[in-house]
C-alpha positions as CSV (number, residue, x, y, z in Angstrom):
1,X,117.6,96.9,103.0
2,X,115.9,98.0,106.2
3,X,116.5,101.4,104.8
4,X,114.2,100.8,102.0
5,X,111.6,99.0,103.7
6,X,111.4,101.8,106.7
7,X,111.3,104.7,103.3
8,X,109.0,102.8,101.6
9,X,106.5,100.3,103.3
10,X,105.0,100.2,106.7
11,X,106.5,97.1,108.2
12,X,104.4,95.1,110.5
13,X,105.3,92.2,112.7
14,X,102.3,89.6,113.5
15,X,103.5,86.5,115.6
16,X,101.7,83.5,114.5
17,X,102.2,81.7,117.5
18,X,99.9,83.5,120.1
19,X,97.4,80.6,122.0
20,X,95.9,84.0,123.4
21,X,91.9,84.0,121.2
22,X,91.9,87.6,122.1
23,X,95.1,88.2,120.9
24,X,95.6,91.1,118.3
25,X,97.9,89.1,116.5
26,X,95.7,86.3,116.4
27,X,92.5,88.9,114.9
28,X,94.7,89.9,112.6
29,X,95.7,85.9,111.6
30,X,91.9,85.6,111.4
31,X,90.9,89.0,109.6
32,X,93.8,88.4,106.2
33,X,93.1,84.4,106.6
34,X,96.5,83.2,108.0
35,X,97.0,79.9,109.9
36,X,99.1,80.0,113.0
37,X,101.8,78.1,113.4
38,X,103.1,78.8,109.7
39,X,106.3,79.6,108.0
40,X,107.2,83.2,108.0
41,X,105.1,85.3,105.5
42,X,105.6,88.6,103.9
43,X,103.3,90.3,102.6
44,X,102.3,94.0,100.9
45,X,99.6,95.0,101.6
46,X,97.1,98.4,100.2
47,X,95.5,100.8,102.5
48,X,92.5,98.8,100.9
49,X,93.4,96.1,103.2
50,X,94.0,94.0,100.1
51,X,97.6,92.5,98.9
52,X,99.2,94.5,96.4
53,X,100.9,91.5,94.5
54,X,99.5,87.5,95.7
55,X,100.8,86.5,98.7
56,X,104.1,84.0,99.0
57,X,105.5,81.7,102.5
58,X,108.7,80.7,102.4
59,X,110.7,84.1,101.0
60,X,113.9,83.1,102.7
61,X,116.4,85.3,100.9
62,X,117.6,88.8,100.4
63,X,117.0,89.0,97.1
64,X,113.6,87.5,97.3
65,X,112.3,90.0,99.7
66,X,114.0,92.6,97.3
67,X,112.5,91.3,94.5
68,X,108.8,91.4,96.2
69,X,109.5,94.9,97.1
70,X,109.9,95.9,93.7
71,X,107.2,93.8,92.3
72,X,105.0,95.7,94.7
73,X,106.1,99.0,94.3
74,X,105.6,98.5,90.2
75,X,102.2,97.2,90.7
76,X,101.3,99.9,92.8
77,X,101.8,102.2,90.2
78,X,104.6,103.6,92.6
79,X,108.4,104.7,91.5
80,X,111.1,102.1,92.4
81,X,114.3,103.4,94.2
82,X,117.6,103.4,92.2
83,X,119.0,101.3,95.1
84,X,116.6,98.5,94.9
85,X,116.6,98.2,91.0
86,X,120.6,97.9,91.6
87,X,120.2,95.2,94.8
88,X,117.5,93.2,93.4
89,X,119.5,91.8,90.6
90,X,122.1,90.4,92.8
């Protein structure tokens, strides 16, 4: 999985907990609208700034990640790894 995600997407942690204003995290909460303090979200995002397919909280699982990779790489007009057609469907 982290394969695909480092071949693939551009992985970005933001920690929602920062009490720091001036925090880059915290901009960054502000800039795509994200309240601190939330569950975990995942996101993919365009080079437009703009997410690819809607967001979703609360993707606990493998195969809901791998899922959401897929989704994004279809809608993105871009061609979907072999290995994550196979994983996804687990």
């Amino acid at each position: 999985m982290v394969k695909l995600i480092e071949e693939h997407f551009v992985p970005v942690a933001i920690h929602n907990n920062s009490r720091d204003p001036k925090s880059t995290d915290r901009k960054i909460l502000q800039k795509f609208k994200e309240p601190a303090w939330n569950y975990q979200v995942v996101r993919f995002i365009g080079a437009d700034e703009k997410d690819v397919i809607p967001r979703q909280d609360r993707v606990w699982t493998k195969k809901g990640i791998l899922d959401r990779m897929k989704a994004a790489l279809e809608k993105a007009g871009r061609p979907v790894p072999e290995e994550l057609t196979k994983t996804s469907g687990e």
